[in-house]
Every structure is written in structure tokens, then in C-alpha cells.
C-alpha positions as CSV (number, residue, x, y, z in Angstrom):
1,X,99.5,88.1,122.5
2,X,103.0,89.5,123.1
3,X,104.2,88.6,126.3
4,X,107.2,91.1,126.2
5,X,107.7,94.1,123.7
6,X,111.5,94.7,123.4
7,X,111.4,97.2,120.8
8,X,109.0,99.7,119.6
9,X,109.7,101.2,116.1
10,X,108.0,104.6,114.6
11,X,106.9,105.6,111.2
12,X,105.0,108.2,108.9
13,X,104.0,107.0,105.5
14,X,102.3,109.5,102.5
15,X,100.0,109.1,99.7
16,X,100.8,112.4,98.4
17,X,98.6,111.6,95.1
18,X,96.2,108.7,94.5
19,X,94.5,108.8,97.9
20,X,95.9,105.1,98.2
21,X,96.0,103.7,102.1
22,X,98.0,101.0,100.8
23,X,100.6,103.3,99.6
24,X,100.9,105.6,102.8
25,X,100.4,101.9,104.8
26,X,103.4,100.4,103.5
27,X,105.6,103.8,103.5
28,X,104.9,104.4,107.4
29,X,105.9,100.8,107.8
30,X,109.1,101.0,105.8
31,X,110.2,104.0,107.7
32,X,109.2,102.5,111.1
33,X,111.8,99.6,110.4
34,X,113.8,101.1,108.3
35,X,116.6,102.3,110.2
36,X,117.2,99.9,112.5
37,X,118.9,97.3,113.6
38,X,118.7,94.7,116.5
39,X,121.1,92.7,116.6
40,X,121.2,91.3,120.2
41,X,117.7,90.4,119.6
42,X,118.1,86.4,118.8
43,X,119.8,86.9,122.7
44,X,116.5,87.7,124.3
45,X,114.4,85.5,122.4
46,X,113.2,81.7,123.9
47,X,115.6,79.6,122.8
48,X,117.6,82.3,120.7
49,X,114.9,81.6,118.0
50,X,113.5,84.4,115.7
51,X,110.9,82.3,114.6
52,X,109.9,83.2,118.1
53,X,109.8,86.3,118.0
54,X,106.0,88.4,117.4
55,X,105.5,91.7,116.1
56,X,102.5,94.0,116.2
57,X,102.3,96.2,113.8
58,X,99.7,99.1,114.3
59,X,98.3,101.3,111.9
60,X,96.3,104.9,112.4
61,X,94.7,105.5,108.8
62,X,92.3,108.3,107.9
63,X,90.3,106.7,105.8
64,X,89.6,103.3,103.3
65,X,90.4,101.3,106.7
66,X,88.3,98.6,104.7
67,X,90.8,98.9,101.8
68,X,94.1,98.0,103.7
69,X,95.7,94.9,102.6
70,X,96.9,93.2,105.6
71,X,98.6,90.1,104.5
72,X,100.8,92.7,102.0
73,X,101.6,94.9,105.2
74,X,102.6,91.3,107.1
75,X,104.6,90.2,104.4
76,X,107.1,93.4,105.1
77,X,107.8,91.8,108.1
78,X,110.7,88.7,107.2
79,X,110.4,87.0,110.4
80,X,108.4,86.0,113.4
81,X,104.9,86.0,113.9
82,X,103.4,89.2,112.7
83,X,99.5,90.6,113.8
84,X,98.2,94.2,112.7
85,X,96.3,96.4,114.4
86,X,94.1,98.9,112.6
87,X,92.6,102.3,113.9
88,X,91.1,104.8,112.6
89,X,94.2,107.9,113.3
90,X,96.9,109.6,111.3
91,X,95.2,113.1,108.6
92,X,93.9,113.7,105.5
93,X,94.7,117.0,104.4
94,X,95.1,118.9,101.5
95,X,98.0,118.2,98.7
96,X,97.0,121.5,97.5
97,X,96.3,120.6,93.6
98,X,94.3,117.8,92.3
99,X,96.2,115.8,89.3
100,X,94.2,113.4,87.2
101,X,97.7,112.0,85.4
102,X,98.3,110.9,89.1
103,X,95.6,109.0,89.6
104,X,93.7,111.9,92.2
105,X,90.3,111.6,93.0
106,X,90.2,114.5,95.2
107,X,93.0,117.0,96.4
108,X,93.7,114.9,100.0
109,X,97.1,113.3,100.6
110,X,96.7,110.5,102.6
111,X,98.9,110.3,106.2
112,X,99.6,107.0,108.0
113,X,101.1,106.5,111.1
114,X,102.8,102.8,112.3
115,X,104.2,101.8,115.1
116,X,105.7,98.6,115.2
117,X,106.4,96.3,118.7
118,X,108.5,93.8,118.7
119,X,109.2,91.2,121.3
120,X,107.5,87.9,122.3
């Protein structure tokens, strides 16, 4: 359990094609982290440690919660402790066309939503 959250970081992921929660997963985690920077966070970590540091990362998915791979979505994460929090959340919707050369089992793009805490 995270005693402190310093930062919380946003993202949206997409499985346009494929209907892959993996995919979408690791897209809404990417954007989440990537365009930031903390640099004064080794300051507010016990004893200036990242190793020390925790990070949450929660995902909404539409669907195939059961078909995440969590230790794939930790390993994004290069340091601290990292957890992840599934729920069901972010939309299934129509792509609009259904392409079997793109792996489509249905028309549905997948939509996944992260938010990622960091602290400790």
C-alpha cells in the first residue's frame, strides 16, 4: 500500500484492429508516462532511493480482463515497486469495418484507460 501518491499520470490506449487488451493496455500506459518527467522525485523519496518508490498502475478495460498480462504491463515500469489494478471501464465501440488481414474478430476497437500513481 502506497503511503503517499506524488504524482498521478493519465493515459488512453487503442486496439483499433485485433480486439487485443494487451495492445490498448500497454498503449494507455505508454501515453500515461510518456510525457513526463520527475526529476525532483529521488528528493521526496525515504532515503532519496527509487527503489523506494511504488507505483500503482490502474487499468479500466472493456473486455478480456482475464487476458491482460500483468507482469508485461509491470515490466513498463523501470523502477520501484510496481502493483496493477484492474477494472472493468474504458469502451468498446465500433472501428467501423471488420478486416480479417488485421487480425479482427469482430468490428470493435478496443479503448483502455490507465492511470498511473506514483509515490511511496
Amino acid at each position: 500500500m502506497m503511503k503517499n501518491i506524488s504524482f498521478i499520470e493519465t493515459g488512453t490506449g487503442l486496439d483499433v484492429h485485433g480486439q487485443d487488451v494487451n495492445v490498448a493496455a500497454r498503449r494507455a500506459v505508454e501515453d500515461a508516462v510518456h510525457y513526463n518527467s520527475m526529476p525532483g522525485v529521488k528528493k521526496i523519496l525515504p532515503d532519496e532511493d527509487l527503489n523506494q518508490m511504488k507505483v500503482n498502475v490502474k487499468l479500466a478495460v472493456p473486455a478480456d480482463e482475464d487476458e491482460l498480462d500483468v507482469e508485461k504491463i509491470k515490466a513498463m515500469i523501470p523502477y520501484g515497486a510496481v502493483s496493477v489494478e484492474v477494472m472493468q471501464g474504458g469502451m468498446a465501440t465500433t472501428s467501423g469495418i471488420y478486416l480479417e488481414e488485421q487480425r479482427d474478430k469482430n468490428d470493435l476497437m478496443y479503448i483502455v484507460n490507465a492511470a498511473v500513481e506514483v509515490g511511496y
